[in-house]
C-alpha positions in Angstrom: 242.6 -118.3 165.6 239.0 -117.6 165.9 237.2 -115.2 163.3 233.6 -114.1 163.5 232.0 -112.6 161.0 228.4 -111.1 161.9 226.2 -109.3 159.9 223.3 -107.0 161.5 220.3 -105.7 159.9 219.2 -102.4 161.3 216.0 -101.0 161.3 215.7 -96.9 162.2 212.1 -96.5 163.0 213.0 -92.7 164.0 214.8 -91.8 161.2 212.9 -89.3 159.0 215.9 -89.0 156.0 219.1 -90.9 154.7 221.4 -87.8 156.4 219.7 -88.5 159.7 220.0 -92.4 159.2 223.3 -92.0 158.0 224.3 -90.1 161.0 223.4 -92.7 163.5 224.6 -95.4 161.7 228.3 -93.2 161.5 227.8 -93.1 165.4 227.3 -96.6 166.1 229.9 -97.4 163.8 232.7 -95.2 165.6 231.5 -96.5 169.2 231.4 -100.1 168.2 235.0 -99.6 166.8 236.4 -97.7 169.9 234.7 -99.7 172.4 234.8 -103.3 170.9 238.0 -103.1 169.1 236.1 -104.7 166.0 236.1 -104.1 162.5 233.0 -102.5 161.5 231.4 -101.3 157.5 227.9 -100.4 156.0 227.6 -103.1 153.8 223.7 -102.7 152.7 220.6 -100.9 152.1 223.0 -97.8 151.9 220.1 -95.9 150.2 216.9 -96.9 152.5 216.4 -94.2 155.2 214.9 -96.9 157.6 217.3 -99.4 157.1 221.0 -100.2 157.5 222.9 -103.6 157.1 226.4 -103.7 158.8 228.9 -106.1 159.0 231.0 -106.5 162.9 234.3 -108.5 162.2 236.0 -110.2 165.4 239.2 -112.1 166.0 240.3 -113.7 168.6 242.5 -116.9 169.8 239.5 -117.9 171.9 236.3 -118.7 170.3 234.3 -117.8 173.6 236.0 -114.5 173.5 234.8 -113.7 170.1 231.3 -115.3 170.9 231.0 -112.9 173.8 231.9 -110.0 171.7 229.4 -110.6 169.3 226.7 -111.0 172.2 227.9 -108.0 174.0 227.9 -105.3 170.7 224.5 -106.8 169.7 223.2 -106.4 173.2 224.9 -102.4 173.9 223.4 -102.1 170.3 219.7 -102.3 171.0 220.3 -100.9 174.6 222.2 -97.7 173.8 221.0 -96.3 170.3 217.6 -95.9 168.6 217.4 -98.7 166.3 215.7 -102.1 166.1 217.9 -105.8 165.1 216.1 -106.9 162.5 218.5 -109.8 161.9 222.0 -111.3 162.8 223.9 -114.0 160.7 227.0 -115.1 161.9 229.4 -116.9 159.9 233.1 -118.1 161.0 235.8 -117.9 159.0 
């Protein structure tokens, strides 16, 4: 078994309040869950209205799988919301 943990720094340069920021943070949240199956939290900066830290957990019993998993929700990521990657660490388990 295969676990990946991955840990995303979010930056929000549209974000004009923590309600606003929080709300597009909720929304990729939900759509990394539903369309990932992953494991998804707000682990950091939870009071910065530019910046969000969240943490993507993947299992698999294929260690590609879960290294294309973490490629392909860092990729839809920048691609389908309004936020910049500021950083990824990834650390197996």
């Amino acid at each position: 078994m295969h676990i990946l943990l991955i840990q995303i720094d979010l930056g929000f340069p549209a974000s004009q309040s923590l309600k606003e920021k929080r709300s597009s943070l909720k929304s990729i949240i939900d759509h990394l869950r539903t369309r990932h199956n992953v494991t998804v939290a707000e682990v950091d900066n939870h009071d910065k209205w530019q910046a969000g830290t969240i943490a993507v957990v993947t299992v698999s019993n294929l260690r590609r799988r879960t290294e294309e998993t973490s490629r392909r929700v860092q990729d839809e990521i920048e691609k389908r919301f309004d936020v910049v990657i500021a950083g990824v660490d990834e650390q197996w388990l």
